[in-house]
C-alpha positions in Angstrom: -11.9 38.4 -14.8 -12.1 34.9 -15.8 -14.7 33.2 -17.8 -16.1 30.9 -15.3 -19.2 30.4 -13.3 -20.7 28.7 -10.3 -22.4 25.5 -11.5 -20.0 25.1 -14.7 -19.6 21.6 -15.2 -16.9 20.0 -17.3 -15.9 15.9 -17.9 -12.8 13.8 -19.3 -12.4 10.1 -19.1 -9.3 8.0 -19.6 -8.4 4.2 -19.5 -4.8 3.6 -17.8 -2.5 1.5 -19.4 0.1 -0.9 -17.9 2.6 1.6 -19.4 0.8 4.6 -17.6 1.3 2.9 -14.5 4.8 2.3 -15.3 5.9 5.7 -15.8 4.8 7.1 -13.0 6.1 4.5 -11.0 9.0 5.3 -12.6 8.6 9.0 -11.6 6.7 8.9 -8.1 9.0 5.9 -7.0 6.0 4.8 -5.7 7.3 0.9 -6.3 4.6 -0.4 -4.2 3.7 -4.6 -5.2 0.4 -4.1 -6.2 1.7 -1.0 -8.9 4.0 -3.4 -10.6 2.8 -7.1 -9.7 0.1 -7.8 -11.5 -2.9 -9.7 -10.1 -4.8 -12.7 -11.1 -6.0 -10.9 -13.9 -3.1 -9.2 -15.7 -4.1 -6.0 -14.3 -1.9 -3.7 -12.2 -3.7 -1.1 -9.1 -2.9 2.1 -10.5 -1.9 4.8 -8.3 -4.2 6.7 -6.4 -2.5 10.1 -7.8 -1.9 9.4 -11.0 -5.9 9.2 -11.2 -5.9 12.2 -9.5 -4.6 13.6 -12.8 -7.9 13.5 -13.9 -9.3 16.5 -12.3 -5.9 17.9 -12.4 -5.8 17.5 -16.3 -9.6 19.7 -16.1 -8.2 22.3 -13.7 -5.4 22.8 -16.2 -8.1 23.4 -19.2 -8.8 26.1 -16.7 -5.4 27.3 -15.9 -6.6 26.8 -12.3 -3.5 26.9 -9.9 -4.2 25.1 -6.8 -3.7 25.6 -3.1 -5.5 22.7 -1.4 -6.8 19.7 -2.6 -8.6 17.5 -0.5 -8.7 13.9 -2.2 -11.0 11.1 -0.6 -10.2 7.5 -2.3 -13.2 4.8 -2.3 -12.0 1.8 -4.4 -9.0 0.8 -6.5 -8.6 1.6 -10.1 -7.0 -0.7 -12.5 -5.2 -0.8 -15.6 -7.7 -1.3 -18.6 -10.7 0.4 -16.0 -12.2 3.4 -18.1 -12.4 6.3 -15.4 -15.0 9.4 -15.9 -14.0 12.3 -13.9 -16.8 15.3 -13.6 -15.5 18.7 -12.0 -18.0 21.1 -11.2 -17.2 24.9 -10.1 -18.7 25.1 -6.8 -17.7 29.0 -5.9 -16.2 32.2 -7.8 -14.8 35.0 -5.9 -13.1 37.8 -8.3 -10.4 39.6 -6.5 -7.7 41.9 -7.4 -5.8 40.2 -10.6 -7.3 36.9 -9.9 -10.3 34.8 -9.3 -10.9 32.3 -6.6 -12.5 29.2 -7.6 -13.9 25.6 -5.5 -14.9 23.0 -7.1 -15.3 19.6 -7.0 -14.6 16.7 -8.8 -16.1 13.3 -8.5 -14.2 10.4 -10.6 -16.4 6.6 -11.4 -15.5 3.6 -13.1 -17.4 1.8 -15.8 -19.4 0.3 -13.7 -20.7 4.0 -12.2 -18.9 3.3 -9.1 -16.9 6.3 -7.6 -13.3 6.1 -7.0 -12.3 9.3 -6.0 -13.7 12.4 -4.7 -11.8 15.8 -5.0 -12.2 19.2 -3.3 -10.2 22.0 -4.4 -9.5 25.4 -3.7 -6.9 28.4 -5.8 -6.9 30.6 -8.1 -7.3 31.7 -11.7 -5.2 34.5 -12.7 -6.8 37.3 -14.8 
């Protein structure tokens, strides 16, 4: 069985570059204006997945596989923005060769102001 428990919390925070942005624009062909204009300010929106990676990059310290993720988006993140992403295990169920695991993950800016909210659901193989 895996080593991890209801109530485990774990954290990672990240500032997105313009370069960041670029590259997975590059990837995700996601060539959307506001990813590659930038605004008044300098500063390009960064993709609402690629700050998904944030929880993703904590699920992968876990060698968490995913089936469902349910991603809720509340405000635009921008490049130079510091974003803190908190995962918390919400459920373990051992089964046969693997362990189910929930949790969920709740990303805020610098300002403390959330900018993602994740809920996920797979497994962590023994």
């Amino acid at each position: 069985m895996t080593d991890v428990s209801a109530g485990d919390t774990t954290s990672y925070e990240r500032t997105f570059t313009r370069e960041d942005v670029e590259r997975f624009a590059d990837v995700s062909r996601d060539e959307g204006e506001h990813h590659v204009e930038a605004d008044e300010e300098g500063r390009l929106m960064v993709h609402g997945l690629l700050t998904a990676t944030l929880p993703t990059k904590l699920g992968g310290d876990l060698d968490f596989v995913a089936r469902t993720m349910d991603l809720t988006f509340h405000r635009p993140v921008y490049t130079g923005e510091t974003v803190r992403c908190e995962m918390t295990i919400t459920d373990v169920e051992p089964q046969e060769g693997r362990t189910r695991v929930q949790s969920r993950a709740e990303c805020t800016n610098e300002d403390g102001d959330v900018v993602l909210v994740g809920e996920y659901d797979g497994v962590v193989f023994d």
